[in-house]
Structures are given as C-alpha cells and as structure tokens.
C-alpha positions in Angstrom: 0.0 0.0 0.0 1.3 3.4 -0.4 -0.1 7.2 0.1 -1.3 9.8 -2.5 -0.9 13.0 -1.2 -4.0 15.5 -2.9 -2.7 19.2 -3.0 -4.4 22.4 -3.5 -4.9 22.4 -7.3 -4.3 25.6 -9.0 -7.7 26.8 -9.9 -6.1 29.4 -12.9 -6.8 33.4 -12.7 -3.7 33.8 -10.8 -5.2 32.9 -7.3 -2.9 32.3 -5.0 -5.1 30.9 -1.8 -8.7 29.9 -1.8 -10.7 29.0 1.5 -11.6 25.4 2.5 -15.7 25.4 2.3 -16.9 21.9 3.2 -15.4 18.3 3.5 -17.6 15.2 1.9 -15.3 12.6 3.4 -13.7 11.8 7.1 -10.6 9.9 8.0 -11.1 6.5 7.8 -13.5 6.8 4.7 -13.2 5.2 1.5 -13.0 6.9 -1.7 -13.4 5.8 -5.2 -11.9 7.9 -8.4 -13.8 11.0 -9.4 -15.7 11.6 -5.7 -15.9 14.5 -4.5 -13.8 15.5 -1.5 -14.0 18.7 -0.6 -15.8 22.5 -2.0 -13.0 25.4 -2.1 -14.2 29.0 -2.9 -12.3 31.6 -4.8 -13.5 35.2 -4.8 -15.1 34.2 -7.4 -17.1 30.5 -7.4 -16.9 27.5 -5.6 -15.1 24.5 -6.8 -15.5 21.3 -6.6 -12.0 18.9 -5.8 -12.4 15.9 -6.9 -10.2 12.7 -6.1 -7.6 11.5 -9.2 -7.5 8.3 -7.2 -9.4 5.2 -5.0 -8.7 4.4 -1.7 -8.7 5.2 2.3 -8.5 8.3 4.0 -6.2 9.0 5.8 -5.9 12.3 7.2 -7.4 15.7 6.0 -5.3 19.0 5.9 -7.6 21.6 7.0 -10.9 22.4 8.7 -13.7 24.9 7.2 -13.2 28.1 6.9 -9.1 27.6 6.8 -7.8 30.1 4.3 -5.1 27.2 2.2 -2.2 27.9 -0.3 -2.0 26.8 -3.5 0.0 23.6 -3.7 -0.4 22.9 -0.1 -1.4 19.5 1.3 -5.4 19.0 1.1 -6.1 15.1 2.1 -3.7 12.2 2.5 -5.4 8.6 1.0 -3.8 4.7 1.2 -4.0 3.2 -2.0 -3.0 0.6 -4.2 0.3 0.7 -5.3 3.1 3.3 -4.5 1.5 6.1 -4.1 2.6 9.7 -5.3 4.4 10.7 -1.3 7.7 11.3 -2.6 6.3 14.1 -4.7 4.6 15.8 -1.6 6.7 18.2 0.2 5.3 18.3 3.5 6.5 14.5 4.7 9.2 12.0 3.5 8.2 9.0 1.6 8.4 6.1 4.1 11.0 3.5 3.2 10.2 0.0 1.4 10.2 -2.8 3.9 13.1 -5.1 4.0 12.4 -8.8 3.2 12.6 -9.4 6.7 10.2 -7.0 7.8 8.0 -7.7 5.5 7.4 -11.6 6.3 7.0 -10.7 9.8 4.2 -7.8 8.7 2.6 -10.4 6.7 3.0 -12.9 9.7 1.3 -10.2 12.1 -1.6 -9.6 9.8 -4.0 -12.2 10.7 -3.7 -10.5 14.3 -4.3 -7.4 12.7 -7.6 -8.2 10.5 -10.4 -8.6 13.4 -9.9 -5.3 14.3 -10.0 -4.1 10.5 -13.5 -5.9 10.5 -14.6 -4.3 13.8 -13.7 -1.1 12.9 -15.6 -1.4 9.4 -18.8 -2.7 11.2 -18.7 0.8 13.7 -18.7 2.8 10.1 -21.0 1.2 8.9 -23.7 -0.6 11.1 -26.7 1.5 11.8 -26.8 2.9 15.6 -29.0 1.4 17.9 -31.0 4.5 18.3 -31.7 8.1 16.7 -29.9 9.8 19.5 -26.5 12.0 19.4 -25.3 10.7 15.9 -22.0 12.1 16.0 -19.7 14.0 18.7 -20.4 17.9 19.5 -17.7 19.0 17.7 -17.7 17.4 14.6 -19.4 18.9 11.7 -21.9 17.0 10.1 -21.6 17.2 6.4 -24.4 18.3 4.6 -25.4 20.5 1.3 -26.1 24.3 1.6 -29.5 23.9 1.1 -29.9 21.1 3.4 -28.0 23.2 6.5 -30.6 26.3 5.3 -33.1 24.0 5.6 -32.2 22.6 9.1 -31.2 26.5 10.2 -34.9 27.8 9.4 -36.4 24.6 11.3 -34.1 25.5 14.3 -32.7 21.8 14.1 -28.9 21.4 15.6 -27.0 19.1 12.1 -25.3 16.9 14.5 -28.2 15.2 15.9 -29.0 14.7 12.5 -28.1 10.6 11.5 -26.8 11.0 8.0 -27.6 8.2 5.6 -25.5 9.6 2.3 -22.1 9.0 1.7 -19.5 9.3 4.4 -22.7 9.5 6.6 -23.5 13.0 4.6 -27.3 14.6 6.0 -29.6 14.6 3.1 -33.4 16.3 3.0 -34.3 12.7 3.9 -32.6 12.4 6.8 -34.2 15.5 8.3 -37.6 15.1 7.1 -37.2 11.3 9.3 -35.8 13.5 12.3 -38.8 16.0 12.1 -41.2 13.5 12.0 -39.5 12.0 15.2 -39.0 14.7 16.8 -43.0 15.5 16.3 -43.6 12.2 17.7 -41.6 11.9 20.8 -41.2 15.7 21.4 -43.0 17.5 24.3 -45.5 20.1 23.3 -43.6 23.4 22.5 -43.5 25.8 25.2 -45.5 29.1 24.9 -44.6 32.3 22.9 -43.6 34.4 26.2 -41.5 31.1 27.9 -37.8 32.4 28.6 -35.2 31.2 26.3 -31.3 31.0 26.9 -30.3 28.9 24.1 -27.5 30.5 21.9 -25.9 29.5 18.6 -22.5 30.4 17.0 -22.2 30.2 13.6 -19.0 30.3 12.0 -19.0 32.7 8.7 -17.0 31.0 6.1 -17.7 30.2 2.9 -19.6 32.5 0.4 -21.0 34.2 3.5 -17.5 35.2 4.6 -16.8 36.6 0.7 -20.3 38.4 1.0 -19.1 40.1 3.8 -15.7 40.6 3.0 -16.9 42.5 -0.2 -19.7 44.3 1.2 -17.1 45.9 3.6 -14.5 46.5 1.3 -16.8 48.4 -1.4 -18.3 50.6 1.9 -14.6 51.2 3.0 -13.3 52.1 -0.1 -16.0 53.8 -2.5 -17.9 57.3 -1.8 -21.4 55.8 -1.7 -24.2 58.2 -2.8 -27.8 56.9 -3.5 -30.5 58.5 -5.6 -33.8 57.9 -5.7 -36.4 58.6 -8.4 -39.9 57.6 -8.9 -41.3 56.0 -12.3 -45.0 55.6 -13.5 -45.1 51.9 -14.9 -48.3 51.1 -15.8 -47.8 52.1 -20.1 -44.5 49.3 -19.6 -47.1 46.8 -17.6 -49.7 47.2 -20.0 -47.1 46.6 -22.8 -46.0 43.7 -20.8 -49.0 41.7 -20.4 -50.1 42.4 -24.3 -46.6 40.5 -25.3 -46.8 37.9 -23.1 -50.5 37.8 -24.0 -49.3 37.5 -27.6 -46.0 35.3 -27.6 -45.8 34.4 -24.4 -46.3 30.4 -24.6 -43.9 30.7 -27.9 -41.7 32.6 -26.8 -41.7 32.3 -23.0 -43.3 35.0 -20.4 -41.6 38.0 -19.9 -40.5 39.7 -16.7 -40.1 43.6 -15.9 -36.3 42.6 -15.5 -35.5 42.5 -19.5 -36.9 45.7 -19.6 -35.1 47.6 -16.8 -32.2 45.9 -18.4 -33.1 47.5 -22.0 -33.6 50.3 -20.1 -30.1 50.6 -18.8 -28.6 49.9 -22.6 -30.5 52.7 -24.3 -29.3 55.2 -21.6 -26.1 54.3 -20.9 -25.4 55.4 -24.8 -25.5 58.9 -23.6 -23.9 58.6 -20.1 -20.7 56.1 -20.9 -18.8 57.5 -18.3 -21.2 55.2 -15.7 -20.6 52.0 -17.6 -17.1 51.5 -16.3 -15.1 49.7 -13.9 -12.4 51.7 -11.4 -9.3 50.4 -10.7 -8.3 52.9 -7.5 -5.3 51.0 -7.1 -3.7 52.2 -10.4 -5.7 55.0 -10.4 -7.8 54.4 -13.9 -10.8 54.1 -14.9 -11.4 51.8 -18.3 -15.2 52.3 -19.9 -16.5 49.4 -22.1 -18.6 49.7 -25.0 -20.3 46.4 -23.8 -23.0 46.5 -21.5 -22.5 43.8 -18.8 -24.7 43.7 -16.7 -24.6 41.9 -13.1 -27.9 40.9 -11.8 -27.8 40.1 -8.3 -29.8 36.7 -7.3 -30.1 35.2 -4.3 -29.2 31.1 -3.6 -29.3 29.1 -0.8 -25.4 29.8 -0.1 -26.0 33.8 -0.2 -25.8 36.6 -2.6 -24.5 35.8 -6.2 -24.1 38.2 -9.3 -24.0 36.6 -12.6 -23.5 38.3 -15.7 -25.4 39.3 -18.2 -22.9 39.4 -21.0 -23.2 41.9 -24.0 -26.2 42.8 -23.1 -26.7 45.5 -25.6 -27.1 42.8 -28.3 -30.0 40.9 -26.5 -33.8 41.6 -27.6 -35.6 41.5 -24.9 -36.8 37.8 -25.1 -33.2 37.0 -25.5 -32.1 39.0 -22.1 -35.0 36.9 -20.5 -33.7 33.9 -21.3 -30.3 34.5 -20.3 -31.3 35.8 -16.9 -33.7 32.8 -16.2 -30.9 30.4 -17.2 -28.2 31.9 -15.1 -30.4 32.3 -12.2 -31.2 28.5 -12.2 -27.0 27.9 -12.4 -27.2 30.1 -9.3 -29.9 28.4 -7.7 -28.6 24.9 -8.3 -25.0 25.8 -7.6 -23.5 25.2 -10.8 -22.4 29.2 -12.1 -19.5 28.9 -13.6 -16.6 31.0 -12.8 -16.7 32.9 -16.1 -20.5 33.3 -15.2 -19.9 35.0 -11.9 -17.5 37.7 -13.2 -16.8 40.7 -15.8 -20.0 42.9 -15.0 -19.5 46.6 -15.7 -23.1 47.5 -14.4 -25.2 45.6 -12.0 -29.0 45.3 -11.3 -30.5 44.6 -8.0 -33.8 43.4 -7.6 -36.2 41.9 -4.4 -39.1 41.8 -6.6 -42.6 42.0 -4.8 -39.9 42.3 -1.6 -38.9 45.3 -2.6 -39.9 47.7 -0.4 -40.0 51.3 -1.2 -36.4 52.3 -1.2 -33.3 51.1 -0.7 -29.3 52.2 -0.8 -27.6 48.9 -2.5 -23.6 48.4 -2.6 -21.8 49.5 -5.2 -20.4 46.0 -6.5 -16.4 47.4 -6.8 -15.1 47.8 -9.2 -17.9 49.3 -10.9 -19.4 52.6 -10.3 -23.4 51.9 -10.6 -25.3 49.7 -9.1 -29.5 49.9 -10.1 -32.3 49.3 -7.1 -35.3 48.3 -8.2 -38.4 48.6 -6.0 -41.9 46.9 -6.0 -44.6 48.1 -7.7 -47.6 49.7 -6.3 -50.9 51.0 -7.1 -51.6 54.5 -5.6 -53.1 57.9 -7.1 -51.3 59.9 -8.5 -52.5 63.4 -10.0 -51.9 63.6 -14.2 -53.0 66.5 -15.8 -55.3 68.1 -12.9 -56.8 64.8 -12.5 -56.1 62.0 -9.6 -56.1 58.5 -11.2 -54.8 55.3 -10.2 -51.0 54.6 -11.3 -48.6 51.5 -11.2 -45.8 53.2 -9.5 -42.2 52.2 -8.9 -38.9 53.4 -7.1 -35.5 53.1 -8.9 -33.0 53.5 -5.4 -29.6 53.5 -7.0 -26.4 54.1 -5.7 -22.8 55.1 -7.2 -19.2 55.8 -6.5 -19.0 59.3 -6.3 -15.6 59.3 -7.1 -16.2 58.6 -10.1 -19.6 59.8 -10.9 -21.1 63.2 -10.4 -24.2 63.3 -8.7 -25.7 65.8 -11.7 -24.8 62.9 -13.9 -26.4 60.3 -12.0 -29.8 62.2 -11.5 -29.6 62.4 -15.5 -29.1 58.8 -16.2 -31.4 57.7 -13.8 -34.3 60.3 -15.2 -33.4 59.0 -18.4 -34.1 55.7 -17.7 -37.5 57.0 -16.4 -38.2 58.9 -19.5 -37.5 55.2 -21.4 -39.9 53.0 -18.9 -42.9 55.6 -19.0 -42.7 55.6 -22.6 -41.7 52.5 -23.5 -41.6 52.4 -27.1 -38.7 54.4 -27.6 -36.8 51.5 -25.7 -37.1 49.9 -28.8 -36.7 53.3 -31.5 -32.9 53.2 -33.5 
C-alpha cells in the first residue's frame, strides 16, 4: 500500500489561496476515483475537488473556513500501489520494507484483520438509536441547502443521522428526524417562555466573501444613493399584451429584460457610468459592452452573474439568459466565467422590494440599479387623480467617479425610457 498526497490544485486566474468550504469525506473513509472531496471558494465561485485516485483516507489537511495555499497538502489517501508521497513536500516518503520485515508484517496480519473488521462494522452498522449521531464538535456534512433548511427549522446538524455517503445529512434524513422529533417531542412551550439557548455560527464560505466585499466596497468607494420615482403602468400594460401574444412561444416575460433594455439605451449617452475603477492604479477603463450583473439570491447567499453583452439581447433574448443563469445560481452550478466581468449591476427583491433602498456599489464598478416593487396609488396627471402602477429606482454610485448631476440624469433617463416604453425599442 502506499499514500497519495492531494494538494491544492491551481484553480487558474492567478489565485494564489482559496478558502476550505466543506469536507464530503472523514478519516477512515473510503473513496473511489472522481468523488468529491472537498468544495474550495475563490472570490469568485466555488469549486468542486475531486479525487484522481481510490482508496482510504487517511488524514485531511484543513478544517472549514481555513484560508489554504495553492499547492499545499489537502487530504492524505492509502491506495493501491506506490503512491505519489515522494512528490509531496510536507512529509518524506516512508522506506520500502526489507524482506525481513515484511514476512513478519505479513506474519502479524492475521492479528491485525479482526480489528480491520470491527472497525468497518462501527462505520458502517446502523446505531441502535436516533440519538447523538456524532460527537459535538464534529461537523456533520451536509449541502447548503440542506443546513438552510435545518437553520430555518431550528434543528442542531449533529443530531442529525446522515444516511449519504460518508454519513452525509440529506433532506431525507431531516424530514425522518422531524417526524421524530414530532412524535416523541413535548408540546412546545408558549410564545412568552424564557429562552437562553445560543448559537454560533461560524462565517465562512460565500457568507464570509459576501461580507468581505460588502465591507471593502463601503470602506473604499464614496457611496451616494438616488432615488427617483417612475410611472409603470404604459410598460405593464405593454408587458401583459406581449406575453398575451407570444408568451407560450416565446416564453413570459418579466419587468427585468426591460429595466435591463432600459439601462442599454441610456447608458449610450452617459458612458462615463458603464465602467469599472481600478483605484489602485488609479484608472478608470469604460466598455462599450454592457455587462450587466444581476444580483440573485441562492441558498449559499448573494451571487451576481453576468449578463454578457447585453446590448445585443432583444428582450426575449435578455429573459432567457437571466432565467438560465439564475437557475445555475440556484442549483450551484455558475461557472466561474459566469460570476464575473460585470461593468453594471441590477438589484432586484421583486414583490420584496420595499419602497427604497441604498444597495452596494459592487467594486469595481461605479453603478449599481435598485429596483423597487410596484404599487398602485393615485397619482394626480393632468389636474386629475387616477390610479397609477408606480415604482422606485434607489440607486447608488461611487462618487468618485460619478457626479451626482450625472447620476440624477441617467437615472431620469431611464424613467423617461420605462414611461414611454416604445422608444426602448426606437434606433
């Protein structure tokens, strides 16, 4: 038997260090070729390491949340054969046996096996009883979705008995612990009982890069939001005719593709807000290509995939390309490439969204569009009150780089395109 040592791949894009998200596996587990072992994140995405190789773990090189080094050691596995150890910097290679030594291994190995077989029955008999299924400071591995899940029904992931591999939680596992815990539980206590209970929860992951950004874009740009009202209800009546008309041909449109055509017609006259800032080396580079981020939320957090060339879309064509990277988002498979290169972004809570709201700029850009929900309230047009479909753009920008005269003018221009919305579409 011998030891293949798994280091830190590099992931490409010049990153020098990503942080260690979630193990799959646990010493003592086997492995075939191709499983995945581990989740790393880069600013960027997280990535899937898989294993070149089948075989035992042995020992694993970090713990969650531990920023690693490129080329560092990740996991250590026994398998068949040699092994790679010699190439690993961080132990020697252990010497071949001598003849000697190895007839009186292979003489001691009979000793040796009931214990292999006892310890392979404790990993993987079923326990006796749904009680404490591992120890209190182990981390039960589990999916994103499946820990949200388990958060939002107040349920503690180690008391969890996980049935997928390396005794991973799945929605299965918790829906049989909730239907447990319904039967053998106490009644709940009532609403004003006191409660002492307290939970820390470690923020790594995409959590830790949300917040990590959010502080560095409030540290380092001069936020300034504006805020400007827009009558919708010529856009929502042009809406529902199109998706009256083509909609199961062509697919239902949202107010998104819109907001985004929006931003392409009016950022012709206002290039100096479709750019990215480099502070550092003190430039600013302005793209002919509209980019646009548009930020959507997934079980891990806050994720902004790009819209790319958006200036070329028709609006069926932005609608697909939205809906299709929002369901990467959602199902955690957004590509790096996906994630990255916006020169604009678009933030929207939909019927969530409140009335206004000051969004992050997302660095290195300049502009970042809020887009509020829309309301029905009077309004008074030419000396009479009628009932309008109103909505609030809240934007914010980087002052350093864009006047405030020059924001107020885009964003009114925008307006100007949404309340009449066939000159979003006049060349």
């Amino acid at each position: 038997m011998g030891t293949h040592v798994i280091k830190m791949p590099d992931i490409g894009e010049g990153i020098a260090q990503v942080e260690l998200v979630e193990w799959f596996v646990k010493v003592g587990d086997m492995v075939s070729e191709d499983q995945v072992v581990a989740d790393v994140m880069t600013d960027k995405a997280t990535v899937d390491i898989p294993s070149p190789v089948a075989g035992k773990v042995l020992a694993l090189g970090g713990q969650p949340g531990e920023v690693m080094a490129v080329g560092s050691e990740l996991i250590r596995i026994e398998v068949e054969g040699a092994g790679n150890l010699r190439e690993s910097a961080a132990a020697p290679a252990e010497p071949a046996p001598a003849p000697a030594a190895a007839a009186a291994a292979a003489a001691a190995a009979p000793k040796a096996a009931p214990q292999a077989r006892v310890e392979v029955a404790a990993v993987t008999a079923p326990p006796a009883k749904p009680a404490v299924a591992r120890e209190a400071n182990e981390r039960p591995l589990a999916s994103p979705a499946v820990r949200k899940r388990a958060w939002d029904a107040g349920i503690e992931l180690r008391f969890v008995i996980g049935t997928g591999p390396a005794g991973r939680v799945l929605h299965d596992d918790l829906d049989a612990y909730l239907a447990q815990d319904t039967q053998t539980s106490p009644a709940p206590v009532g609403g004003y009982a006191k409660r002492n209970d307290e939970q820390q929860i470690p923020v790594i992951g995409l959590r830790r890069k949300i917040a990590e950004r959010m502080q560095d874009a409030k540290r380092r740009a001069a936020h300034f939001s504006y805020v400007e009202e827009v009558d919708v209800t010529a856009l929502e009546e042009l809406r529902a005719q199109l998706n009256q008309k083509w909609g199961d041909s062509r697919g239902k449109l949202t107010l998104l593709p819109f907001l985004v055509r929006a931003m392409v017609v009016a950022l012709r006259d206002f290039p100096q807000i479709n750019v990215r800032y480099d502070d550092q080396a003190q430039v600013i580079t302005r793209f002919g290509a509209v980019h646009v981020g548009v930020a959507a939320q997934s079980d891990n957090g806050l994720m902004v995939p790009v819209v790319k060339h958006a200036e070329s879309l028709t609006l069926w064509g932005a609608s697909d390309e939205i809906a299709r990277l929002a369901n990467a988002v959602r199902t955690g498979k957004a590509a790096r490439e996906e994630l990255s290169g916006s020169t604009i972004t678009l933030t929207s809570l939909g019927a969530l969204g409140g009335i206004v709201s000051t969004p992050v700029v997302n660095l290195p850009e300049v502009a970042i569009i809020g887009v509020n929900r829309i309301v029905e309230r009077p309004v008074v047009v030419k000396g009479q009150i009628v009932v309008r479909k109103m909505m609030n753009l809240s934007s914010s920008f980087d002052h350093r780089v864009v006047d405030g005269m020059d924001a107020a003018l885009f964003i009114q221009a925008m307006r100007g395109l949404l309340e009449q919305p066939a000159t979003l579409f006049v060349e």
